[in-house]
C-alpha positions in Angstrom: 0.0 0.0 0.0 1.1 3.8 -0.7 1.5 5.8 1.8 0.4 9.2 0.0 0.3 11.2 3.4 3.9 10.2 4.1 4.8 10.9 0.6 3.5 14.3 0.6 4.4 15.3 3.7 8.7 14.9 2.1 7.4 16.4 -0.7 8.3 20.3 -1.8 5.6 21.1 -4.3 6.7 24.8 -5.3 10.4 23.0 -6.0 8.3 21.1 -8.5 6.3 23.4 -10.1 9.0 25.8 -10.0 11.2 23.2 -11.8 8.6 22.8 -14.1 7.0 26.3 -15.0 10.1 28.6 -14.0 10.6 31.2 -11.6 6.8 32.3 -10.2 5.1 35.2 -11.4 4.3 36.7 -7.9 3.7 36.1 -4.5 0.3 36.0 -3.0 1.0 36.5 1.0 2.7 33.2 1.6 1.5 31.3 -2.0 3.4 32.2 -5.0 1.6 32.6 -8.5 2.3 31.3 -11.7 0.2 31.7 -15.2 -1.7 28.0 -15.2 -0.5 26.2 -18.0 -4.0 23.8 -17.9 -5.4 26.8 -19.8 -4.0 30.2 -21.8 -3.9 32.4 -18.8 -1.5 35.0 -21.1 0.5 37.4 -18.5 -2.1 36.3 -15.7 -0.7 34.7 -13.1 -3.9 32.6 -11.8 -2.0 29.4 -10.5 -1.3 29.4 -7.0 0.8 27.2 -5.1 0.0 27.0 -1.3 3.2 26.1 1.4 0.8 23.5 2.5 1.5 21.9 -0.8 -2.1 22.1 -3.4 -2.2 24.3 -5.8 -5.6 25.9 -7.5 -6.4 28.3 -10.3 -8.8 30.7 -10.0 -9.6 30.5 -13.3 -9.9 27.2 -14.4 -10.5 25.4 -11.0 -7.8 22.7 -11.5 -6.9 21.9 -8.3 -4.8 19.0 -6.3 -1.3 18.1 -4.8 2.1 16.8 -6.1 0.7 13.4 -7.0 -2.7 15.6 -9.4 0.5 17.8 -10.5 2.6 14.6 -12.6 -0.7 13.2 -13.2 -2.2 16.1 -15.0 1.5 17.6 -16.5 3.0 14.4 -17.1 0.2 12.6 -18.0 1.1 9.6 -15.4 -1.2 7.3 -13.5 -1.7 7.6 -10.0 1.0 4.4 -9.5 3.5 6.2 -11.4 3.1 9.3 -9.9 3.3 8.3 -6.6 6.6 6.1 -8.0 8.1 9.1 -9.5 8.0 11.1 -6.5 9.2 8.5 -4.0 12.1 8.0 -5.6 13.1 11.4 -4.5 14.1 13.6 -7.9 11.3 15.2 -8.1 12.4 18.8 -6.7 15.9 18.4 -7.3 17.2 20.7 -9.4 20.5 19.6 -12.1 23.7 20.1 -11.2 24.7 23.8 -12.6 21.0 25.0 -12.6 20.7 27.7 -10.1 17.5 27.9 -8.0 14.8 30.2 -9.6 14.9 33.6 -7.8 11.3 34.5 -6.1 10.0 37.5 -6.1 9.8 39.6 -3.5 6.9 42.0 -2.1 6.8 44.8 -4.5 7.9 47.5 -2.8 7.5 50.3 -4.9 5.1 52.3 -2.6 7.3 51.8 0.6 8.9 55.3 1.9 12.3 56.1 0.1 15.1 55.0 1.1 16.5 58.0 3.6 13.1 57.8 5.1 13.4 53.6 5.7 16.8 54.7 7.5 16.0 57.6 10.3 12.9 55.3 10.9 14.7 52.6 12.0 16.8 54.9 14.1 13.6 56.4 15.6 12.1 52.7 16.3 15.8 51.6 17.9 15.5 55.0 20.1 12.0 54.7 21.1 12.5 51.0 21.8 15.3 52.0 24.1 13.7 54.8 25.8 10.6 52.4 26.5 12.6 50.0 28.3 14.8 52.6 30.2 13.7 53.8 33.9 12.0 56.7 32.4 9.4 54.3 30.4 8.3 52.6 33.1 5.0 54.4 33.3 4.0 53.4 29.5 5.3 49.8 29.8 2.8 49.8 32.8 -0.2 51.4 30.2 1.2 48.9 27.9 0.5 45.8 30.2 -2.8 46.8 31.2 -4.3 46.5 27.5 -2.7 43.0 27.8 0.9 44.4 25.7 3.4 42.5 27.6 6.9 43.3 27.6 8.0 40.7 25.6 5.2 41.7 23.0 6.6 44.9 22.8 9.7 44.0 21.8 8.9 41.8 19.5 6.6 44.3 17.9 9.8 46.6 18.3 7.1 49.2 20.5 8.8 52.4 21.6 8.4 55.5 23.8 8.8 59.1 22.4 10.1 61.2 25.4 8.1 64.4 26.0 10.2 67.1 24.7 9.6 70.9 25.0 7.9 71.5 21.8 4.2 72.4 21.3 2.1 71.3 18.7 -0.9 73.6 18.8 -2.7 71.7 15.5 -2.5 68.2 17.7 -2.5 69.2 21.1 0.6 67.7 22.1 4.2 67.9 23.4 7.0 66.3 21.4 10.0 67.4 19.0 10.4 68.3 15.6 13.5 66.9 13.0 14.2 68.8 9.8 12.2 67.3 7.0 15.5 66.6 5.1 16.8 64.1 7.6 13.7 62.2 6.4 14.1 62.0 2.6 11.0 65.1 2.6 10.7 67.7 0.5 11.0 70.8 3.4 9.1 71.9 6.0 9.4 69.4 9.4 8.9 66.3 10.9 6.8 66.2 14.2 7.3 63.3 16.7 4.5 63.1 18.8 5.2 62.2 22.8 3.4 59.0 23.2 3.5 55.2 22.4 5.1 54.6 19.7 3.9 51.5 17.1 5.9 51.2 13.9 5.0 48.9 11.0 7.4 47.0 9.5 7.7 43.9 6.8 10.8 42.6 7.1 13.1 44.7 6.7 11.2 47.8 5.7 9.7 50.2 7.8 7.0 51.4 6.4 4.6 53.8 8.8 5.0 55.3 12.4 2.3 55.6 14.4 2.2 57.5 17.5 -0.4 56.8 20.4 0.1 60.3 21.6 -0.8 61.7 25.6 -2.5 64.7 23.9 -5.9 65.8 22.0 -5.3 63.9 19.0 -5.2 60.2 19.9 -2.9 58.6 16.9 -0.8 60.2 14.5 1.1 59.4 11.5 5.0 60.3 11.5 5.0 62.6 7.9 6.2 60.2 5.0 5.1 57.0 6.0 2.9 54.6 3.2 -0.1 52.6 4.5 0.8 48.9 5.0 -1.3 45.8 6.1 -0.1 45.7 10.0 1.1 42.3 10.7 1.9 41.0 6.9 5.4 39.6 7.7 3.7 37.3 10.9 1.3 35.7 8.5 1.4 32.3 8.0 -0.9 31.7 5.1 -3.7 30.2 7.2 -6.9 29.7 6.4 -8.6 32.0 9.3 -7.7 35.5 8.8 -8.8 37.8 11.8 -8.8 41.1 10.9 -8.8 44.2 13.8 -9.3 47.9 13.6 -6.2 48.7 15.1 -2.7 47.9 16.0 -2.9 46.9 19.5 -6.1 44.7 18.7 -4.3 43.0 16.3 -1.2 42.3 18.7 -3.0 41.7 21.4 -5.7 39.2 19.5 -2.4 37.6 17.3 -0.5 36.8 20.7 -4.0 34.7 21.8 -4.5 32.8 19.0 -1.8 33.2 16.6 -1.1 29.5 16.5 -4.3 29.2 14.8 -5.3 31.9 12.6 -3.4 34.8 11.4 -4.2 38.5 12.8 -4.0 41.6 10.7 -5.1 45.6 10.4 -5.3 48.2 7.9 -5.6 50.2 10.6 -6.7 53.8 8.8 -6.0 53.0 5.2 -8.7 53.8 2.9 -10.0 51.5 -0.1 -7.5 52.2 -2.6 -4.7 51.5 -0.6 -6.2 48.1 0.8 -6.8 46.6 -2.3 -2.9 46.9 -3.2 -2.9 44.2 -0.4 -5.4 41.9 -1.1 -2.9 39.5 -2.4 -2.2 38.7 1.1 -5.2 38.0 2.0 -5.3 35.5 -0.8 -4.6 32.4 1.2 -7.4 33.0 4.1 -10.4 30.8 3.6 -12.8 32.7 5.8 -12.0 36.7 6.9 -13.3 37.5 10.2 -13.7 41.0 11.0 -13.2 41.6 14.7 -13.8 45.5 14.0 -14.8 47.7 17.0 -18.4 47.4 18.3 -19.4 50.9 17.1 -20.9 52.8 14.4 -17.6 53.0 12.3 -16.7 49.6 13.1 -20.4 48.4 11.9 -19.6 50.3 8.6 -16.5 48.9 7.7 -17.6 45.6 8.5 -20.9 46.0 6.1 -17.8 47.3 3.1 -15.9 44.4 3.7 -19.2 42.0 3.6 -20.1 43.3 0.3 -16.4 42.7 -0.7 -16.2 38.9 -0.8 -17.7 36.0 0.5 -15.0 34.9 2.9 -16.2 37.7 5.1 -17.6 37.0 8.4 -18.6 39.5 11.8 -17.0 38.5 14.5 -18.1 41.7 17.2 -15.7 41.5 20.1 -17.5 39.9 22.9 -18.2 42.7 25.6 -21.1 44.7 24.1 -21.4 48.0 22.6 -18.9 50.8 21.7 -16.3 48.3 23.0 -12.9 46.6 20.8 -11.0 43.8 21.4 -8.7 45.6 24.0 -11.5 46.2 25.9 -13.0 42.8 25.9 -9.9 41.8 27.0 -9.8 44.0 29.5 -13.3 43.0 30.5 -12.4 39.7 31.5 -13.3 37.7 28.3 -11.8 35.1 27.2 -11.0 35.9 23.6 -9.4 32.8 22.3 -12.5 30.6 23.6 -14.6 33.4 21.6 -12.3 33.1 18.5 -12.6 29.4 18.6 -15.8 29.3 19.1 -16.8 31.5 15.7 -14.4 29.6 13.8 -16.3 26.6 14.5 -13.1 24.2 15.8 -12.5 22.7 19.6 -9.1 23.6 21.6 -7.6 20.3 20.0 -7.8 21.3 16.6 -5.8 23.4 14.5 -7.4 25.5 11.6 -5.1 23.9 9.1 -7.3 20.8 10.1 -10.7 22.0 8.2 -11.1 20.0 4.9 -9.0 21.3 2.5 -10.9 23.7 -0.2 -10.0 25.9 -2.6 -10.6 29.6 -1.1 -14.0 31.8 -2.6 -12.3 34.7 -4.8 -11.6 37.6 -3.0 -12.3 40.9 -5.2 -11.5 44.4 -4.6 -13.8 47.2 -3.1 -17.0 47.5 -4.1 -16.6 45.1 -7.0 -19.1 42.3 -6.4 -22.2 42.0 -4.3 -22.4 39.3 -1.1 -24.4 36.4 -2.3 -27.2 35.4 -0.3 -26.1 33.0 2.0 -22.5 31.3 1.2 -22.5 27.2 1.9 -19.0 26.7 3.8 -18.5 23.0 2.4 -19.6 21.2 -0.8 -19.4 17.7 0.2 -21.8 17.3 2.7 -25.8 18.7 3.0 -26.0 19.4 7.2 -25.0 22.4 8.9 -24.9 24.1 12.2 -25.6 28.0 11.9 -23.0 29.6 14.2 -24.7 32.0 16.7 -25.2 35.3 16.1 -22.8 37.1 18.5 -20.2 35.0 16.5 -21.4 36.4 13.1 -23.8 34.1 11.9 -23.5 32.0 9.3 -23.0 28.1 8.3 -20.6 25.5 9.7 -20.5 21.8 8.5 -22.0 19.6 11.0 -20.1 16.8 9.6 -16.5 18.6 9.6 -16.9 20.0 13.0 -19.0 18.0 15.2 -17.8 19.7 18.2 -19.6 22.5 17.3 -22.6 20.5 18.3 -21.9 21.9 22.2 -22.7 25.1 21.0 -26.2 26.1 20.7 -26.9 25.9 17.2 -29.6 25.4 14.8 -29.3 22.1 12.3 -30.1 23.3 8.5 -30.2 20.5 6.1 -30.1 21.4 2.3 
């Protein structure tokens, strides 16, 4: 007997493929993207490869693993498939054939270069200043909104001192740099006193924002791009939560980050969040933890009308209230989280039957179907309660969810 699970789990599919089709077109948050050769796809890259080894096309719906790749490219049976990849050359590049170079994030809206550099310094200061004597008081504001001090490092969290300048516009004491050390064209760069969260994917920073102790609550350092908060932590899963802001998203990421992956826009308008989408690509099912208010309500209802991956999932301690706050409240948010994602304690999201993703399209592009059925192999769902968002969860894929109080809906 073959054992296929053993044989795929040895198996590097993207080493296959990219032996096969070349270098990949793109890269789709962790997937990469190729044009599908099982159809003329021209300069469209449509073909995704997934780390967890099946690839789909959004186009054509071919679909499978390693073993569906040689059958369908090679034109083998399943025998000799499975053959050809247990003998272990499958992957393996020749001798002299350098390994295909994959593209990085496009990076051509990221801050100039000069900019990139005195933020970094900024973030090392901040970061220092934080964890000096004199930051003792905001590691202490920090920790109460569940930001522990080894979160804050790893997020790379700072403190900008209070300095003598006034900012009349904001409200707020800090200091002010010469635009020039910032890559800016004139003028002056104001570095609000307060908490200080940068964004950064790998390597690049590419926005500061400032959780200031004055009138204006949050502001941007000057020169900064909007960036999907959280990109580089990602881990291609198939539960995406997404927050309103920074410290929901670390503070939701550090609860059930082994599970789902965590993100925010934060402020970014529509424009700038469909440059992203492609990170998004991988999630099966978007659930939009968005604050409990009337702006919260209203993104939520934009991203709903955006795709049918989309799901409300309201943070848990009533009205006008976030995720810190909930948090803060007493809940326990990664009983709530697994709870709306329809899974017990024991298992892992990666564990969910393995389906190709709905297609994810930008703003404002396609209405939300009716109701969306979340498996299309078997006829019996529970429907998830509404504080959890609603919606439809196979009763035969998650039986657990049978604890819950749920309503049975055959179709």
């Amino acid at each position: 007997m073959i054992d296929t699970a053993e044989l795929k789990e040895r198996t590097d599919l993207l080493a296959i493929v990219e032996a096969d089709l070349g270098a990949p077109a793109k890269r789709a948050g962790q997937a990469w993207q190729w044009p599908c050769p099982f159809h003329p796809d021209g300069d469209s890259p449509s073909l995704t490869v997934y780390p967890d080894g099946h690839f789909y096309c959004f186009a054509c719906r071919a679909k499978g693993d390693a073993i569906d790749w040689l059958k369908a490219r090679e034109g083998l049976g399943f025998r000799d498939a499975c053959e050809r990849l247990g003998a272990g050359q499958l992957g393996a590049r020749p001798s002299g054939r350098p390994a295909p170079t994959r593209p990085a994030l496009e990076l051509k809206t990221a801050p100039p270069a000069t900019w990139q550099g005195r933020a970094a310094a900024v973030i090392d200061e901040c970061q220092a200043a934080l964890f000096s004597p004199a930051g003792a008081k905001a590691r202490e504001w920090l920790a109460e909104r569940g930001i522990t001090s080894d979160m804050a490092a790893t997020w790379r969290i700072g403190l900008q001192p209070k300095r003598p300048h006034w900012n009349a516009k904001y409200q707020c004491w800090g200091r002010y740099e010469a635009a020039k050390a910032w890559g800016m064209p004139g003028g002056r760069v104001f570095l609000a006193h307060g908490i200080v969260i940068p964004c950064a994917i790998g390597d690049t920073p590419w926005y500061l924002k400032i959780r200031t102790a004055g009138g204006t609550k949050y502001l941007h350092v000057w020169g900064g791009q909007p960036a999907l908060f959280g990109a580089d932590r990602m881990q291609g899963r198939r539960d995406l939560f997404l927050c309103e802001g920074e410290f929901d998203a670390m503070l939701l990421q550090h609860v059930i980050g082994d599970l789902a992956d965590v993100a925010t826009f934060g402020s970014a308008s529509d424009r700038e969040i469909t440059s992203w989408l492609p990170w998004l690509l991988p999630a099966h099912r978007v659930w939009l933890a968005f604050d409990n208010d009337k702006a919260g309500e209203e993104a939520a209802t934009e991203w709903l009308s955006r795709t049918k991956r989309a799901r409300r999932a309201a943070p848990p301690a009533g009205k006008d209230t976030d995720i810190t706050d909930a948090w803060r409240a007493g809940h326990d948010l990664r009983a709530w989280a697994l709870e709306g994602m329809g899974i017990g304690e024991a298992a892992p999201a990666e564990a969910e039957a393995d389906m190709p993703a709905p297609a994810l399209v930008a703003p404002r592009l396609a209405p939300r179907v009716a109701e969306e059925l979340p498996c299309d192999r078997h006829r019996t769902f529970w429907r998830r309660p509404a504080r959890m968002g609603g919606g439809l969860v196979c009763a035969v894929c998650h039986p657990d969810v049978a604890g819950v109080a749920v309503e049975v809906v055959s179709w």
